[in-house]
N, C-alpha and C positions, 0 to 999 in steps of 0.2 A: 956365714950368714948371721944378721943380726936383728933386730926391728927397726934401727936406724937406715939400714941396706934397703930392707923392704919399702918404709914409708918412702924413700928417695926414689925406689924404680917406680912407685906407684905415683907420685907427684910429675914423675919426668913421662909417664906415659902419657896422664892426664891433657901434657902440657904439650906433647904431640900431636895428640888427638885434637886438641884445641883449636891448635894454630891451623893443622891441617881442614878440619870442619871450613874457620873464618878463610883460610884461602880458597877452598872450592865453593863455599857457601854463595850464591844467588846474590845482586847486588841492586837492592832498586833505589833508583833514587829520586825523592818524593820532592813535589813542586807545592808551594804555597800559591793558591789562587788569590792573585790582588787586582784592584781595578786599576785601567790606566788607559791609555790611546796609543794612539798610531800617526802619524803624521806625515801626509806623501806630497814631498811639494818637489818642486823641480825653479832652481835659480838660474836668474838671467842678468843680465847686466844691460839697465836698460836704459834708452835715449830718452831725454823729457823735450818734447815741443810745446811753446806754448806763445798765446797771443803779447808779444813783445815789441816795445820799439823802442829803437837806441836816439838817444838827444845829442846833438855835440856843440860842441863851444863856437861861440862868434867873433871869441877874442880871447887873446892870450893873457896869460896869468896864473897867479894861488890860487886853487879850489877850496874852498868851505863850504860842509853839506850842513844845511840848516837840521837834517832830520838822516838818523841811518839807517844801515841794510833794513828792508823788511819791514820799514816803515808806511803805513796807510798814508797814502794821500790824496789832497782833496785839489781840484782844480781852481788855481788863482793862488796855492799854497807857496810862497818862498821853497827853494829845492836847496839852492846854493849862491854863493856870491865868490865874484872875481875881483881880489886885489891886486896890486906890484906885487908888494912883499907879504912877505906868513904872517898871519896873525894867530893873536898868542888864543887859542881858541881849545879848550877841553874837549876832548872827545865822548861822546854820547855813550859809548861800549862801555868807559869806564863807570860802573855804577855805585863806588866807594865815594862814602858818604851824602850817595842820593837820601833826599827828606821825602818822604812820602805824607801826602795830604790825612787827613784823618780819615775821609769817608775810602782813602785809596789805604790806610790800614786798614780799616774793617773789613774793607772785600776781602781782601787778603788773607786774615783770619778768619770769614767763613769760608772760604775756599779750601784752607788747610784740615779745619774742623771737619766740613764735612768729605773730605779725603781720608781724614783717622776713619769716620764713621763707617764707611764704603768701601774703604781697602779689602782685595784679598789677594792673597797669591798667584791664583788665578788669572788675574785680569793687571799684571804687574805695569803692562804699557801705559797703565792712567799714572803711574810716577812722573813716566816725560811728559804728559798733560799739564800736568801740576808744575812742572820745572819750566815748560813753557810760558803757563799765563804765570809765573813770579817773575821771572824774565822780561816778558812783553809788559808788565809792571815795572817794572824796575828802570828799564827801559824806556820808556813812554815819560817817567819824571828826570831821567836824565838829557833824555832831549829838551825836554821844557826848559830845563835850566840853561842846556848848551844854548837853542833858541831865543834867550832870554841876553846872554851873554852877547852873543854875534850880536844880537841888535844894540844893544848898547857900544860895541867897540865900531860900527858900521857907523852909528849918526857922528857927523862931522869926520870922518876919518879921511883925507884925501887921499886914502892909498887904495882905497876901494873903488872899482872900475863899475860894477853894476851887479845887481841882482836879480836873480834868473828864477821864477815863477813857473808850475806847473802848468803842465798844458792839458792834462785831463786826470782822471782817478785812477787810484790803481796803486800797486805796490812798487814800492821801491826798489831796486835794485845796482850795485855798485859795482858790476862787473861783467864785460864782454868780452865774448871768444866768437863772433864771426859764424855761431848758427842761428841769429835772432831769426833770419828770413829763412829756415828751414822748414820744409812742409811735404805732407804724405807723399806729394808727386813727385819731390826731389830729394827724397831718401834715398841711398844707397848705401852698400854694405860697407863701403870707406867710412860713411859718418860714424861708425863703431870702432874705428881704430885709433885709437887713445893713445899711440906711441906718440902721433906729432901733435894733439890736440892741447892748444894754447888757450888762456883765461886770464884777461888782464884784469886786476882788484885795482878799483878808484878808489883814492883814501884820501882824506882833508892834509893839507898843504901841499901837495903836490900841482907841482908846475906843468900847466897846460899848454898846447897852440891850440889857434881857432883850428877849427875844422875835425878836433880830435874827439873823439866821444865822451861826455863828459857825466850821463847816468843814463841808464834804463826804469822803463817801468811796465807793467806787465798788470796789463788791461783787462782781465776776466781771470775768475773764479776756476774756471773748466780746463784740465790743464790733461796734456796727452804722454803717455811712456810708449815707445816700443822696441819690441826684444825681437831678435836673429829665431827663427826655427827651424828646422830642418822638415824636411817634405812629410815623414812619420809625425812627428809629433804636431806637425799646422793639422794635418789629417785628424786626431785623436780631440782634437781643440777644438774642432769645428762647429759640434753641435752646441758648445756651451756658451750663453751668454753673457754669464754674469761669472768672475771668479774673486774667491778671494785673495788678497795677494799680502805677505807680509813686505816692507820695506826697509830694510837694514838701517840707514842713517841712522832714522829715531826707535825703531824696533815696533813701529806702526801697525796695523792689522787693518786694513782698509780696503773695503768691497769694489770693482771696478766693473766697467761693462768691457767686454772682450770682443772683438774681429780678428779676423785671419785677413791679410791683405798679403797676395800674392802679384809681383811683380818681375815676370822674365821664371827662370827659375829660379830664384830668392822667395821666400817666405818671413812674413814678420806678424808678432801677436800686437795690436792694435788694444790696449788700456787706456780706456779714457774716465776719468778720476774730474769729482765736482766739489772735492771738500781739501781741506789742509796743503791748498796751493804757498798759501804765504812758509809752513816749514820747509820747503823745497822751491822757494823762486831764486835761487842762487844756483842751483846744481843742477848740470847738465848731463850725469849719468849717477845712475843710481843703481843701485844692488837690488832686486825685485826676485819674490820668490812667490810663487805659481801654488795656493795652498790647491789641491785638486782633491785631497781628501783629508779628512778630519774626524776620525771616529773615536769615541770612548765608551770604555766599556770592561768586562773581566780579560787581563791581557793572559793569555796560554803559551808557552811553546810550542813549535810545531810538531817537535816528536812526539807530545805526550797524544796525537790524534789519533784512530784511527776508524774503519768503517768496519761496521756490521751488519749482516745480514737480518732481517725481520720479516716476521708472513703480517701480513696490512687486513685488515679487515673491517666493513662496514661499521661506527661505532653505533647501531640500532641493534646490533649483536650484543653488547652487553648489557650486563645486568646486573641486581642484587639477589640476596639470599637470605630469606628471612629479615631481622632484624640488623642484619650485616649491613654495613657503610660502603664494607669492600665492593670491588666491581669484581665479576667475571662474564664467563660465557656459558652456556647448556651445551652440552657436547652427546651426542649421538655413541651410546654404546652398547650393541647388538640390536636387541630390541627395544633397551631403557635407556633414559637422558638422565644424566647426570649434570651436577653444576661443578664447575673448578672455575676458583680465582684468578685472575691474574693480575699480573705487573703490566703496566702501562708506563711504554719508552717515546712515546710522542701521539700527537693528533696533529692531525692537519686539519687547514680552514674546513673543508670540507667535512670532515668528518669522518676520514679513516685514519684509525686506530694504528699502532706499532708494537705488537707482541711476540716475545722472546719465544723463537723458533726452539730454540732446549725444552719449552712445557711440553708443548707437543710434537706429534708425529705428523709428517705429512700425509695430506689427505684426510685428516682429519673433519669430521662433517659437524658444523656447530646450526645451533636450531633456534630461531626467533618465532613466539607466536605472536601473532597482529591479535588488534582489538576485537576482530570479529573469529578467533579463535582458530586461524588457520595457520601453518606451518607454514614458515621459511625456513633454506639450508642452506649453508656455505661452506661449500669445503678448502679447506686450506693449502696453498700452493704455491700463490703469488707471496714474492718476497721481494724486499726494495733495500738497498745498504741507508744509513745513517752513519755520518759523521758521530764519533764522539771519543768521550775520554775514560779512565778509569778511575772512579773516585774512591780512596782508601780512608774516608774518616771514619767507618764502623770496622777498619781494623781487615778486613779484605777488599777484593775488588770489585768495585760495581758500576758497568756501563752507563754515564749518560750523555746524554746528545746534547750538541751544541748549535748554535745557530750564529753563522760566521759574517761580522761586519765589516771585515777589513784584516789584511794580515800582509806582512814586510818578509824579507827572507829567513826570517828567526821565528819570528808570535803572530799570534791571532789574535783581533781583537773579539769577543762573541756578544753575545746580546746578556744581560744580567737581569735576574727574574725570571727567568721563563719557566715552566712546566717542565718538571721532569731535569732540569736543568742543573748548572751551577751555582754556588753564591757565592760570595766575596769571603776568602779565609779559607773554604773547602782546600782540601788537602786532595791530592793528584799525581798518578805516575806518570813520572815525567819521558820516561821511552813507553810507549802505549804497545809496543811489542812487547816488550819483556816479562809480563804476566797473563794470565789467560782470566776470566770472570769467574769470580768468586773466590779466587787465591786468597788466600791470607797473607798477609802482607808485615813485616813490623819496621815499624817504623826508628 
C-alpha cells in the first residue's frame, strides 16, 4: 500500500459512484414554450365549372390569335385571322425585348415599391400577386406589339382568308377538352376520373378545318370547383357556409361560399369563388385544400399536459389582509377566524375561483361578511380538474392551466396571455407525468 494505491481506489470509487448516481438518476426533459399554429385542412382534387362557350371555325386555314391565353376581351375585338399559309407572326408569350410605355414603367415601380414596403413572411402568397400583375404587364405590351404586327402583314396580304371578331366580353381562352357544357345536374363521379381526360392547346399557325373549335371564352367573373366527399365528412360540412380554401397552382388562400349537394348516394362540396377567375380559366382540375381550421397561439406537446384536481369556490370569498395586495380567504378555526392566503389557479366568467386542494383540508368552512355585517359560510368540497402543465422556470414545478385552441396528434395550440397562464419562452416538463408539484427540477 501506497498513497498512489489509495488516491486511485478513491478516484475509481468516486467514478462508480458517479456513473451509477447519472444512470439511475431521474430524467426530465424540458420543453421551451414557443408560439406557432396548427393547421387542419383536408385536400381535394377539384372540378372547375364555369360560364364558357366554345367558337369554331367557318373555314379552313393557319390560325393567328390577335391577343393570348387569358387575355380580357372586349366585344367587336379582332380574336384571330385565317390565312393559306403561316405567317411569319411572333408570338405574345414571348416577352424578351418587350418596351414598356413610361406611365407602364412607373406602375410597375410603384407596384414593386410598395411590395418591398409590405412584404412579410407571413403573407408570402402576395409574391405570385406581384409575379402576376408584372406578367399581365409585360404581357399586355407584347400583344400590343404582336397586334400591331398581324395588322401590318394582314393589309394587302392575299393569303389572308378573314378575320374573326369577338362576339361578346369575357376571357380568353386557347384550349378545349369537351366539359364547356358541364353543369351541377350532369355531374357525375366519371367527370373525376383523369386517366382518359383529354385538353386540346390552340396555338398560332396551326392548321384548322371549318367546323373545328377555334377559341373559347368564359363570360363571368363567378366561377364554380367541386370535390368528391364521402357521406361522413358531407355530414361534418354541413353546417358551414363560408370555408377557406388554399389552391395549390399559385399557392392562393381564397374564401369561397360552400354547399353540400347530394345526388343518389354520391356526395360533392359545392365552392363557388367571385374573384381570381382569369389565374385559373384554363384549368379544369385543380388541387384545393379545405382550411377548416387555423389557430395560432403557444404551440405545447401533448405529453407535457395533464389534469388536476381543485376545490372551486365563490370568488366573493376572497379577500385582502391589511395593507396586503395578496388575496386570501377567512377560514373558520374553532371558535376564531383566521386569514390564509392563497394561490389562485383560474377564474371563470362567472366568478368561481380555482384553489389548490394541498392548502387545505376538506370540509374546510371559509367566512364572508356582507356589508350589513352578517356571516356567510362555505365549506369546501366541490372539486373540478383543470387541464395544465408544469412550469420549471423558478427551478421546480409549478402547475398552470391552459386554455386549448386547437391541437393535431402531437401539440396543442393554447390561448397566450391569460391569467394564471403561459408565456412565450416559459420553460415546461415536457412528460407532465414525470414530476409531481413543487419538485425541483434542474435543468
Amino acid at each position: 500500500m501506497n498513497i498512489g494505491i489509495v488516491l486511485f481506489a478513491f478516484i475509481f470509487i468516486y467514478l462508480v459512484v458517479t456513473i451509477f448516481t447519472y444512470a439511475t438518476a431521474k430524467r426530465i426533459s424540458v420543453y421551451e414554450v414557443r408560439e406557432g399554429s396548427i393547421v387542419k385542412d383536408n385536400s381535394y382534387t377539384g372540378l372547375v365549372i364555369r360560364k364558357e362557350q366554345v367558337f369554331y371555325a367557318d373555314a379552313s386555314g393557319y390560325v393567328n390569335y390577335f391577343q393570348d391565353e387569358n387575355s380580357k376581351l372586349r366585344k367587336g375585338n379582332n380574336i384571330y385571322v385565317l390565312s393559306h399559309n403561316k405567317l411569319n407572326i411572333p408570338s405574345g408569350n414571348d416577352t424578351e425585348g418587350t418596351t414598356l410605355t413610361n406611365e407602364e414603367q412607373n406602375n410597375l415601380i410603384y407596384k414593386i415599391q410598395d411590395f418591398n414596403e409590405s412584404y412579410t413572411n407571413g403573407h408570402f402568397s402576395s409574391v405570385y400577386s406581384l409575379k402576376t400583375e408584372i406578367n399581365s404587364a409585360l404581357h399586355g405590351a407584347a400583344n400590343q406589339s404582336k397586334t400591331s404586327q398581324l395588322d401590318a402583314v394582314i393589309a394587302g396580304n392575299s393569303d389572308v382568308i378573314a378575320t374573326y371578331p369577338s362576339d361578346s366580353d369575357g376571357i380568353l381562352v386557347l384550349n378545349v377538352d369537351g366539359y364547356e357544357n358541364l353543369t351541377e345536374d350532369t355531374l357525375n363521379n366519371k367527370n373525376f376520373d383523369r386517366s382518359n381526360y383529354e385538353s386540346t392547346q390552340l396555338t398560332d399557325q396551326t392548321k384548322i378545318k371549318a367546323g373545328d373549335p377555334v377559341y373559347k371564352v368564359v363570360t363571368d367573373e363567378n366561377w364554380d370547383v367541386y370535390i368528391q366527399l364521402d357521406k361522413k365528412t358531407a355530414a361534418s360540412l354541413a353546417g358551414i357556409q363560408y370555408v377557406k380554401t388554399r389552391i395549390n397552382k399559385n399557392n392562393d388562400t381564397i374564401w369561397a361560399d360552400l354547399a353540400i349537394v347530394r345526388k343518389g348516394d354520391d356526395y360533392y362540396g359545392h365552392l363557388t369563388y367571385d374573384s381570381a377567375m382569369i389565374q385559373y380559366s384554363n384549368s379544369r382540375f385543380l388541387s384545393v385544400e379545405l382550411i377548416l381550421d387555423d389557430q395560432s397561439g403557444l404551440k405545447i406537446p401533448r405529453s407535457a399536459v395533464i389534469e388536476k384536481l381543485f376545490y372551486t369556490i365563490p370568488g366573493e370569498y376572497l379577500t385582502t389582509s391589511g395593507n396586503s395586495s395578496s388575496q386570501g380567504v377567512m377560514i373558520q378555526d374553532g371558535d376564531s377566524v383566521k386569514y390564509q392566503t392563497v394561490d389562485i389557479y383560474y377564474t371563470e366568467a362567472d366568478g368561481t375561483v380555482y384553489l389548490n386542494p394541498e392548502a387545505f383540508e376538506s370540509g374546510t368552512v371559509l367566512i364572508k361578511t356582507g356589508e350589513s355585517g352578517t356571516q356567510e359560510t362555505y365549506s369546501l368540497g366541490d372539486q373540478r380538474a383543470l387541464k395544465g402543465v408544469f412550469c420549471i422556470n423558478k427551478g421546480y414545478a409549478v402547475f398552470k392551466t391552459i386554455q386549448i385552441l386547437c391541437e393535431n396528434d402531437d401539440y396543442y395550440i393554447i390561448q397566450e396571455g391569460t391569467a394564471y397562464g403561459l408565456s412565450n419562452y416559459d420553460h415546461i416538463v415536457q412528460d407532465g407525468h414525470s414530476v409531481t408539484e413543487n419538485e425541483v427540477v434542474f435543468q
